[in-house]
ZAMARGU-4260 file (C-alpha; in steps of 0.2 Angstrom, whole numbers, plus 5000, padded with zeros to 4 digits):
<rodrens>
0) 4799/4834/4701 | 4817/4831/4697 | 4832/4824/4703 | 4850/4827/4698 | 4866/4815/4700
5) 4883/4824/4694 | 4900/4816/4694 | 4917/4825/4692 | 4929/4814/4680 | 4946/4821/4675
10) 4940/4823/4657 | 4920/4827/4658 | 4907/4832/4672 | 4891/4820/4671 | 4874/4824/4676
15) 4858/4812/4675 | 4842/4823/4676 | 4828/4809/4682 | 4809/4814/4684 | 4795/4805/4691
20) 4791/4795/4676 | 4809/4785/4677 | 4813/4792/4663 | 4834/4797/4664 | 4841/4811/4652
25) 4863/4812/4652 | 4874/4827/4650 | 4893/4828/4647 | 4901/4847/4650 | 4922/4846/4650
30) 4927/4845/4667 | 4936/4863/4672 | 4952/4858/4685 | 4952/4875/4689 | 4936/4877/4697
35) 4927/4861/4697 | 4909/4869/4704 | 4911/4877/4686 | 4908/4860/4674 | 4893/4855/4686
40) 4884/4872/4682 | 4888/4872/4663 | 4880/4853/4665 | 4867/4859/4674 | 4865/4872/4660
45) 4865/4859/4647 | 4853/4850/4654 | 4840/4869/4655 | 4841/4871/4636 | 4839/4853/4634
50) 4823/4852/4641 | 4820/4869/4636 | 4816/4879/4651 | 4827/4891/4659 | 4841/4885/4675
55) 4828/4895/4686 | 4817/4884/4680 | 4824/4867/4679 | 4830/4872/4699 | 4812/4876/4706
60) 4807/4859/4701 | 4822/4850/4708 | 4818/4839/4722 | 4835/4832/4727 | 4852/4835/4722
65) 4869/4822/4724 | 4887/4824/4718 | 4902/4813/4715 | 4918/4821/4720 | 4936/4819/4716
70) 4942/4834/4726 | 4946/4822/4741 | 4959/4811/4730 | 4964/4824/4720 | 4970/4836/4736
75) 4978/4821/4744 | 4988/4815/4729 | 4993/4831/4725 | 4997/4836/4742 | 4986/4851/4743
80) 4978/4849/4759 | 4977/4862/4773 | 4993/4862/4785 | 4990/4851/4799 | 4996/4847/4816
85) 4996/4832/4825 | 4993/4829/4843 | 5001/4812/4849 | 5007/4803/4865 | 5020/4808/4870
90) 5037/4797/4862 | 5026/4791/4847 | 5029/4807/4837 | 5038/4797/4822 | 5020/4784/4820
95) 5017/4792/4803 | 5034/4793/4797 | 5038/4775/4801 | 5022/4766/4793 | 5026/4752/4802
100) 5039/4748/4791 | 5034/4751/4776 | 5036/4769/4774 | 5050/4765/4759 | 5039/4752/4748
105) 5018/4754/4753 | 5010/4759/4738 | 5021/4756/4725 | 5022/4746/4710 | 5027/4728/4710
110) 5041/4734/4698 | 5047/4747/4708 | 5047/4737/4724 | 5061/4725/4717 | 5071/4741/4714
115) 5078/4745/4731 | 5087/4759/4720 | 5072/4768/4719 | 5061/4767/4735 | 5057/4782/4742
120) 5048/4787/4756 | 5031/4797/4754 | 5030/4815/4755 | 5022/4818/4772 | 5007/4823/4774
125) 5010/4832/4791 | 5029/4841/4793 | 5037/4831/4810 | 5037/4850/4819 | 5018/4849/4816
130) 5018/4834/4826 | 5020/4837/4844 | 5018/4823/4860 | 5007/4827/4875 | 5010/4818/4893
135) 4996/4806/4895 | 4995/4787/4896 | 4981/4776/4893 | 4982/4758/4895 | 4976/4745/4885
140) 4961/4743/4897 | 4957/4760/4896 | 4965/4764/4913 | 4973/4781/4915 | 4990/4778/4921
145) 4999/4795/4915 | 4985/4810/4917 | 4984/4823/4904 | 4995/4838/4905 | 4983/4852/4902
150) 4998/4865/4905 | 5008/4856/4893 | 4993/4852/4882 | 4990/4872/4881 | 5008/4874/4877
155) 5008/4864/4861 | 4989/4867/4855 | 4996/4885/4854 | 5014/4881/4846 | 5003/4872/4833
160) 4991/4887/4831 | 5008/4900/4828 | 5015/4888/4815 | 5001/4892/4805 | 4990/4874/4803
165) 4973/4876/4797 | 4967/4857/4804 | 4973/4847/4821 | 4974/4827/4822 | 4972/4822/4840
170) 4976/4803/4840 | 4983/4795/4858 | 4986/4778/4861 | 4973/4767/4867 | 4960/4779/4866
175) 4947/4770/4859 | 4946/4763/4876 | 4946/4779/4883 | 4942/4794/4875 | 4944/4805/4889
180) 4960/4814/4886 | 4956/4817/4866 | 4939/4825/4869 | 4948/4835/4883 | 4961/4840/4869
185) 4948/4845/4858 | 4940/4858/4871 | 4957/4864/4873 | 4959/4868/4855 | 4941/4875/4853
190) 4944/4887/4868 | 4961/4892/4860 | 4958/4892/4843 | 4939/4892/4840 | 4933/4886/4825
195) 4949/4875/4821 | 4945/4861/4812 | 4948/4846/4821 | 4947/4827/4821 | 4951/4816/4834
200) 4952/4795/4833 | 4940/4789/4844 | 4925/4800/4836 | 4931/4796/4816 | 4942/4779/4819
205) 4940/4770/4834 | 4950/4755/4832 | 4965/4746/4837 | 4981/4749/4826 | 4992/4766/4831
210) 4999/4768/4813 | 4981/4763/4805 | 4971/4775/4816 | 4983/4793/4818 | 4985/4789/4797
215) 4966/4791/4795 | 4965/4805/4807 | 4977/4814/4799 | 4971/4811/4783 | 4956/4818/4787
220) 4960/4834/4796 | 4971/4838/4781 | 4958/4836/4768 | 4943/4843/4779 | 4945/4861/4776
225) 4950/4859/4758 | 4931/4848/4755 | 4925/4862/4768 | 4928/4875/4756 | 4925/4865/4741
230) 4908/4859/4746 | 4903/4876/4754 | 4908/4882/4734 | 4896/4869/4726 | 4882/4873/4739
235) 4884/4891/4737 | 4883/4889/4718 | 4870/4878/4719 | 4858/4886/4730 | 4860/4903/4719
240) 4853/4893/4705 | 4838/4894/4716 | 4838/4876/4724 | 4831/4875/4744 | 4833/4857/4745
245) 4843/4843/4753 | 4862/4840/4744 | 4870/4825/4747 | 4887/4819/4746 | 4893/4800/4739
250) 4905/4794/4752 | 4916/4778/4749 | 4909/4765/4761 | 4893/4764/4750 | 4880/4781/4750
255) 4878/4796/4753 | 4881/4812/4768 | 4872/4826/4771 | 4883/4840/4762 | 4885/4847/4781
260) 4893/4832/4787 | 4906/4828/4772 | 4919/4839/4777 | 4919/4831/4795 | 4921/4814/4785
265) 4933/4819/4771 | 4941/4802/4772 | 4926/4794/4767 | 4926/4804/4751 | 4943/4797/4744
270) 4933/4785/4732 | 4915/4795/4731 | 4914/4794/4712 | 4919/4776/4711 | 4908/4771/4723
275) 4893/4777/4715 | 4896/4769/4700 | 4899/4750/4709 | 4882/4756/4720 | 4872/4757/4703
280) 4880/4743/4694 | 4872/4731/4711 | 4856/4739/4710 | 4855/4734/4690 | 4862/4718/4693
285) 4849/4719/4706 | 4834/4720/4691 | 4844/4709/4677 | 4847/4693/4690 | 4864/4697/4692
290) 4873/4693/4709 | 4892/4692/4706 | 4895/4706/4694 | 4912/4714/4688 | 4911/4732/4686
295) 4922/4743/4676 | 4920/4759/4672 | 4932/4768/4659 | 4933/4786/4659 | 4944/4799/4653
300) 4959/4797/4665 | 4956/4778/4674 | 4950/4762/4671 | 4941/4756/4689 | 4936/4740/4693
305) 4924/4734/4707 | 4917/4717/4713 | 4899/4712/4718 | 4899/4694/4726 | 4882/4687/4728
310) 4874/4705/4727 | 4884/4713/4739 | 4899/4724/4732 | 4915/4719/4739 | 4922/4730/4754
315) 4939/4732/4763 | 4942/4741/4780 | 4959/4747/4778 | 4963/4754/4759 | 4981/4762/4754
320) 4976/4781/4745 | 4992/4791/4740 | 5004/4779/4751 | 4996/4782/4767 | 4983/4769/4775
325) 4964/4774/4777 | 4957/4762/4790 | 4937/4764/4785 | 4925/4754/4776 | 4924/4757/4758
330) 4920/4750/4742 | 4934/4740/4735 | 4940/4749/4719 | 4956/4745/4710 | 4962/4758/4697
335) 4975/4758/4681 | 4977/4775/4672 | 4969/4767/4656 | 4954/4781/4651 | 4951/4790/4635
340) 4964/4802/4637 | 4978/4791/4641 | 4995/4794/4634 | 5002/4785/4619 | 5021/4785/4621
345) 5036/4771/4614 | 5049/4771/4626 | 5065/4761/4622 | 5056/4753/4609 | 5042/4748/4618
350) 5025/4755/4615 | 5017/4761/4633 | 5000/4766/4636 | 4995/4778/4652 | 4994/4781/4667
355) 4996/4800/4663 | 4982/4806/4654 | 4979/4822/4643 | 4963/4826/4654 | 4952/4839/4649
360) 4964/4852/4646 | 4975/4850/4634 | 4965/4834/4630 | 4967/4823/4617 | 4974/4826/4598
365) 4957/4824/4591 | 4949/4837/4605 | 4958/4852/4595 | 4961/4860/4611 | 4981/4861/4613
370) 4983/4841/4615 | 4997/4833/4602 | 5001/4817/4609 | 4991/4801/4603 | 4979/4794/4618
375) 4966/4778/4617 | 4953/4793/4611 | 4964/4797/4596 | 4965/4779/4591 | 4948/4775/4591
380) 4945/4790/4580 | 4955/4785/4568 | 4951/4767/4566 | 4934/4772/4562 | 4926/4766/4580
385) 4922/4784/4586 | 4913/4795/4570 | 4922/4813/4573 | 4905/4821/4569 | 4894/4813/4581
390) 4905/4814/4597 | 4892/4822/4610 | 4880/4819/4599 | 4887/4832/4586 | 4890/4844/4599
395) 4908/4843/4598 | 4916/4838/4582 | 4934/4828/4582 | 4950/4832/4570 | 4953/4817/4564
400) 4968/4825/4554 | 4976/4829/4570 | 4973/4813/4580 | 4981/4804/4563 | 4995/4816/4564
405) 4998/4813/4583 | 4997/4794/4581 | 5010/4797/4566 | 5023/4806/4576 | 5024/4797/4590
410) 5018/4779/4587 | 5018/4774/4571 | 5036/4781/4565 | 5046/4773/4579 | 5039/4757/4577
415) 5041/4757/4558 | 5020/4754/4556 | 5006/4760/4548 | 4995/4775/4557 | 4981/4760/4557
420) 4994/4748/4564 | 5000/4760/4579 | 4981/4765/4584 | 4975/4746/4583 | 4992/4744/4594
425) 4987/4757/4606 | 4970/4750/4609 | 4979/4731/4611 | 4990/4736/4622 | 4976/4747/4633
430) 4963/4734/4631 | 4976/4718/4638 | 4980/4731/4654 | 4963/4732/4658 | 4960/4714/4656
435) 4976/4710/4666 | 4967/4719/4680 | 4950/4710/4680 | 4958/4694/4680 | 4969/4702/4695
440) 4957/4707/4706 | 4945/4692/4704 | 4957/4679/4706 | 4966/4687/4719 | 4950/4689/4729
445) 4950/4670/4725 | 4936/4671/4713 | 4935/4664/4692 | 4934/4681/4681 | 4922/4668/4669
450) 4909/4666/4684 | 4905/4685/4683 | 4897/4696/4671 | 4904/4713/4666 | 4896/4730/4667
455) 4904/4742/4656 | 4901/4760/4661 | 4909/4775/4659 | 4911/4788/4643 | 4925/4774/4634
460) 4917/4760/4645 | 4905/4752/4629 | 4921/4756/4617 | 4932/4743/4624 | 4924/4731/4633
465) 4921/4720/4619 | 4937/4718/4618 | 4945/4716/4637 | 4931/4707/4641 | 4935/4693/4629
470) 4955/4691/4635 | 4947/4691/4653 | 4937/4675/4646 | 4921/4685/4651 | 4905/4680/4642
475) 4891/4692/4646 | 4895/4711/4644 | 4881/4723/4649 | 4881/4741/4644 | 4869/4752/4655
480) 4861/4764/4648 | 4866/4778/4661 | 4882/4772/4657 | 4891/4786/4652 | 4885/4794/4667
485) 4882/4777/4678 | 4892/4784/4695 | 4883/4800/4693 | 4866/4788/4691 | 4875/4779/4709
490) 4876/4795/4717 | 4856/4799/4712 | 4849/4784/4719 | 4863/4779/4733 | 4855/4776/4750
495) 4859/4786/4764 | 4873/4778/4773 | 4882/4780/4791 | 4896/4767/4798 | 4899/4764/4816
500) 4915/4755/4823 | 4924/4749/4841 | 4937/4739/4844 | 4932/4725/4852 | 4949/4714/4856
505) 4945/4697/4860 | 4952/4679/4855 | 4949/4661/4855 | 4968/4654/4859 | 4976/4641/4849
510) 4968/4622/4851 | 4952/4630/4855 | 4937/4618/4855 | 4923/4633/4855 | 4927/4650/4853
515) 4911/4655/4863 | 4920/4649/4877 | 4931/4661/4877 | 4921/4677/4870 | 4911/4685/4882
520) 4894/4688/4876 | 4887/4701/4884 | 4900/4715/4879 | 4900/4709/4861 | 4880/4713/4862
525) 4882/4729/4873 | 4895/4733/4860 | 4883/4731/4845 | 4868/4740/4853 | 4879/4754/4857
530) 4884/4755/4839 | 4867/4751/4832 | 4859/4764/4843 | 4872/4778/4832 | 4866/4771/4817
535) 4846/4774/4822 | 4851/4793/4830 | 4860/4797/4811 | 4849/4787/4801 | 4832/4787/4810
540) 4821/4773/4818 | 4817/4767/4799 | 4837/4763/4798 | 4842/4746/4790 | 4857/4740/4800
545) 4869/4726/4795 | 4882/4722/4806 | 4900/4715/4805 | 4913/4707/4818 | 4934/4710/4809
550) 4941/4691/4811 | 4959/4685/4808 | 4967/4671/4815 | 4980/4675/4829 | 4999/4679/4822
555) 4990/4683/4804 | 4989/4698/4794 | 4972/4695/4785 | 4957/4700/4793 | 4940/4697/4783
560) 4923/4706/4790 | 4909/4691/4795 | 4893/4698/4794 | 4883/4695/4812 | 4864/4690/4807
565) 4853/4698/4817 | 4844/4697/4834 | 4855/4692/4853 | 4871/4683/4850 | 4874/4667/4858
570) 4888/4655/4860 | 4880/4645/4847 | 4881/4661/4833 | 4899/4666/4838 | 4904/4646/4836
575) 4894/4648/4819 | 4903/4663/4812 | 4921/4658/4816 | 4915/4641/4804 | 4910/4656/4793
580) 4924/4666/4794 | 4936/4649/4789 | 4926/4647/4773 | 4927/4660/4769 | 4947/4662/4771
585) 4949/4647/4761 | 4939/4656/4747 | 4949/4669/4747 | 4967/4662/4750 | 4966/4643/4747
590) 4962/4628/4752 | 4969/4623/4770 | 4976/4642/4769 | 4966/4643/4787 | 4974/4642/4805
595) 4961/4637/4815 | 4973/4629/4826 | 4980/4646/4831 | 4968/4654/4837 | 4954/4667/4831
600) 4953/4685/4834 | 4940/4698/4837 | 4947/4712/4832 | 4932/4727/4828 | 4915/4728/4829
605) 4907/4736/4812 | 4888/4742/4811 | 4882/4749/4791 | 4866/4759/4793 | 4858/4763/4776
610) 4842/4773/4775 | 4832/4774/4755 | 4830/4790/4748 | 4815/4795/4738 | 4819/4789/4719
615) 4808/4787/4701 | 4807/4767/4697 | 4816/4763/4680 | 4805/4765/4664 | 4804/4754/4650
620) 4808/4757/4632 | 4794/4757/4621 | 4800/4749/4607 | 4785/4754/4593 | 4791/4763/4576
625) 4810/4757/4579 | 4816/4751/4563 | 4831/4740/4571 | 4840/4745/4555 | 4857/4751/4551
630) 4861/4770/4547 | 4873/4766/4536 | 4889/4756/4536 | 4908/4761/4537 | 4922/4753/4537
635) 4930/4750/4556 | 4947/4743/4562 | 4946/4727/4572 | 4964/4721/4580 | 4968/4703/4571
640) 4954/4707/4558 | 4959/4723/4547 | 4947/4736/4543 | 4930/4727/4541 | 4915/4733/4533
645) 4903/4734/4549 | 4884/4740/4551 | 4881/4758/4560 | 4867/4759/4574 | 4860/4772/4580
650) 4852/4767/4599 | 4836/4778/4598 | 4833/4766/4581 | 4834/4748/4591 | 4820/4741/4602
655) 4820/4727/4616 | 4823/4711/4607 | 4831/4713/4593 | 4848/4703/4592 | 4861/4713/4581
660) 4877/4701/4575 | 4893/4711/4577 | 4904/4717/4570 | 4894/4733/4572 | 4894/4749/4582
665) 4879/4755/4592 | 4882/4773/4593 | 4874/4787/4608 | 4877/4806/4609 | 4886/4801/4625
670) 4895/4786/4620 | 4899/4772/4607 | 4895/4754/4611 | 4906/4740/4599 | 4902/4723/4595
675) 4916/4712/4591 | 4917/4698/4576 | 4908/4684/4581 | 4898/4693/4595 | 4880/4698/4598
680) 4871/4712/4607 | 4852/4714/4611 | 4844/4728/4622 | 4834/4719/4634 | 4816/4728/4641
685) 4823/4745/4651 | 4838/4749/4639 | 4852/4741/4644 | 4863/4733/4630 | 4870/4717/4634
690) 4882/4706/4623 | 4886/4689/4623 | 4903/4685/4621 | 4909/4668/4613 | 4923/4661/4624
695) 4934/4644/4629 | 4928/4634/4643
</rodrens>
């Protein structure tokens, strides 16, 4: 049997075939922006006349198939959701617009922030006369004090319907305490309008914070007829290949949906690819011995970066996507436009590097396909790291006249340099950015970069990590070997993977002496089993359930998640996890950072249900008849160093083992794995490739 895993990437479209033996086969096809179900079926073809049977063919014995998406961020960024309306309480109509605040600043650069000059607010996601109040009031108990206006409800559900949205947002105050009025909403809109799409806060969001809450809902009401379509496409597509089974989805909180479900959670796709990529990199840490583990994974258009802390990837409950807030759990990924295909330019003198990026179309110099800027691509063709006739394993031959030329024009003249001097410039200057953000997210999340080994992933991932890896003062570098398709490898083997939420709203005041005074026990486990109970009826019986209780201290702005072990909570568990929860604030933010003297808060409840799907263990490389010898030798441009003569592997040439001294290149039809000066890299038993880097204490 088979299993397929694609990812959508701005530049290519990966796919990892699996089979039951372990064994894992990787195919790149040029992503197609146009129509994105287009680059999985040419991968899907690639991978037929690979193996040498017909699609039909390769279908039949599919067992199961999973997908990455972009489509979600993509639509969002680029504003090209459906029109949506929203339904609020009546005088909170301006919620979205005024972001608590921040609607001028959130999202921005730290450079741009200091400019009040330049602050704008976003561009909205719903028009203000798509944003209609009903009368109803819901207190903070949950108590109805103002009834729904059904009359008045009717009036606006239909003014919404002849303006023309596709999608309703119904999010009222309080009504996480109270759902009455939203679920009676959402009849309205289906007897109205049927077969509107709607989501309403207290079934996708049900937790306190106004802004946090209609931001999400209307996020996801935008985006869920566009992932509708788009999924339905890639189903459609996929299923005329043949294929009966079960498709699932990566979603950003850490596996995978049901295809059927993902539109009705399109906010949970705004980091799918990503995620799938972090989800693998903790499964290999996993089987090397790895616990705190640094992923980045370097495509064509980003870098992105993820945390795994003692084996469990790092997760955050409210995110900022496109300068709005998304308040559910997800992977934490931090992302630079620093990929392949990013841009080359000297401005003012100064040479810049990204964030835009060539992409696919007209991609790089080097591609031949329209490109004629210089990009990170075109630099590492002509300093000799890339050979032009083996990119894609020959499939795709580069111009290395042209990427000279591009690098030429635009770098190298300004700045009075050689063409070898500019492209080793572009890779500096790309490699210190990507650096600059590893230490940036380790230390700010109060951890040492030098504690943590790297995985390096992506199609660029192996071609720079040697080198950022190094600045960062990071000593052990592994290259996977589904790296170059590693989040399409996450999305093949991710768990199934549901989250539940609830406000739950209760403190400890300041000078407490025990918390569990002052917390009362029963609703915190009634709330839980509630929750727990959703996670069994989505996942099954089988379910594995970790559970989480949102802390902060009162008058603070931080709130960390504290898991909840398992079994009845007593007074003496939640007195334990606010001990828990300090520690790890002062991990985070400092020693003596913590308030406990003001008082702790119990904001929401958080229940993660994770069922396995059926995958092939990994295989081991046999290592008999490889000669561990060099192909050749050619001369490569290392930054500091000049051209050096360096040794040319081939991978399907080196067994476990078998340390190789850098400088050297490793090269892959999919990718090309360098070795620094000084530097050495072994394949250890299931072909993975890990260097060890020489740094200061």
């Amino acid at each position: 049997m088979a299993y397929i895993g694609t990812d959508i990437g701005g530049t290519f479209t990966d796919l990892i075939l699996m089979k039951d033996d372990g064994s894992v086969r990787i195919f790149k096809a040029l992503t197609t922006p146009e129509n994105r179900t287009r680059g999985v079926l040419d991968a899907m073809e690639l991978a037929a006349e690979a193996t040498g049977v017909a699609p039909e063919q390769l279908v039949s014995e599919l067992q199961y198939f999973s997908h990455g998406t972009t489509a979600a961020t993509n639509a969002f960024i680029e504003r090209k959701g459906a029109r949506t309306g929203l339904l609020t309480t009546r005088g909170f109509e301006d919620t979205l617009r005024i972001q608590r605040a921040m609607a001028g600043w959130v999202g921005m650069p730290a450079h741009e922030i200091s400019h009040f000059s330049i602050r704008k607010v976003p561009e909205p996601i719903i028009e203000p006369g798509d944003t209609i109040g009903v009368v109803e009031r819901v207190d903070y108990k949950g108590d109805v004090i103002v009834p729904l206006d059904e009359a008045q409800a009717r009036i606006a559900i239909q003014t919404l319907v002849d303006r023309g949205v596709e999608a309703i947002a119904i999010s009222l105050l309080w009504s996480f305490r109270n759902p009455a009025h939203e679920t009676r909403l959402a009849e309205l809109i289906e007897e109205i309008a049927p077969g509107m799409f709607v989501t309403a806060s207290s079934r996708l969001v049900p937790i306190i914070g106004e802004y946090e809450r209609t931001s999400t809902t209307s996020i996801n009401a935008y985006l869920g007829p566009v992932i509708h379509r788009y999924i339905n496409g890639l189903e459609s597509a996929v299923r005329d290949f043949g294929y009966n089974g079960p498709i699932s989805i990566m979603e950003s909180g850490g596996g995978v949906l049901p295809a059927s479900e993902a539109a009705f959670q399109a906010a949970n796709l705004l980091t799918s690819g990503p995620a799938g990529g972090v989800l693998a990199s903790q499964k290999l840490g996993e089987q090397l011995g790895y616990r705190n583990v640094l992923t980045a994974d370097m495509g064509g258009t980003s870098f992105d970066v993820g945390l795994i802390v003692d084996g469990q990837p790092l997760l955050e409950t409210v995110r900022e996507v496109g300068r709005f807030h998304v308040a559910l759990p997800s992977i934490k990924v931090t992302a630079i436009g620093a990929g392949g295909g990013s841009i080359a330019r000297v401005v003012d003198g100064h040479l810049t590097v990204g964030p835009e990026s060539a992409g696919s179309t007209p991609g790089p110099a080097c591609y031949g396909r329209g490109g004629v800027e210089p990009t990170i691509t075109d630099a590492d063709v002509v300093l000799g790291i890339i050979d032009a006739k083996y990119f894609l394993g020959g499939k795709m031959n580069l111009d290395v006249e042209a990427a000279r030329e591009a690098v030429r024009k635009y770098v190298a003249e300004p700045l009075g340099l050689t063409i070898a001097e500019a492209a080793a410039g572009i890779r500096e200057v790309a490699n210190n950015q990507m650096a600059d953000l590893l230490r940036s997210v380790t230390l700010r999340a109060g951890f040492d970069p030098r504690d943590f080994a790297l995985m390096a992933y992506g199609g660029a991932g192996a071609t720079h990590a040697h080198q950022y890896s190094e600045v960062a003062g990071i000593g052990t570098v592994i290259v996977p070997n589904t790296g170059p398709a590693h989040s399409a490898f996450g999305t093949v083997t991710g768990d199934r993977h549901r989250s539940f939420s609830q406000a739950f709203g209760q403190h400890a005041p300041a000078r407490f002496k025990k918390a569990s005074d002052h917390i009362d026990l029963s609703v915190l486990n009634r709330s839980f089993g509630i929750l727990e109970q959703q996670a069994i009826d989505a996942l099954g019986e089988k379910v594995e359930i970790h559970r989480f209780i949102g802390m902060r201290f009162r008058q603070q702005v931080h709130e960390i998640a504290v898991e909840v072990p398992e079994g009845e909570i007593d007074g003496a568990a939640v007195d334990a996890l606010v001990d828990r929860f300090e520690v790890q604030y002062e991990r985070i933010y400092g020693k003596n950072t913590a308030l406990r003297i003001s008082g702790v808060e119990f904001t929401a409840l958080r229940v993660e249900g994770t069922s396995p799907v059926v995958k092939p263990q990994p295989q081991k490389v046999d290592g008999s008849g490889r000669s561990n010898r060099p192909i050749e030798q050619r001369d490569v441009y290392f930054y500091g160093s000049g051209f050096v003569h360096a040794n040319i592997y081939r991978s399907e040439d080196i067994g476990p083992g078998f340390p190789i001294e850098g400088p050297c290149i490793i090269e892959r039809p999919d990718t090309t794995i360098v070795v620094g000066p000084g530097q050495t890299a072994e394949m250890e038993p299931f072909g993975n490739i890990i260097i060890t880097i020489p740094v200061a204490d």
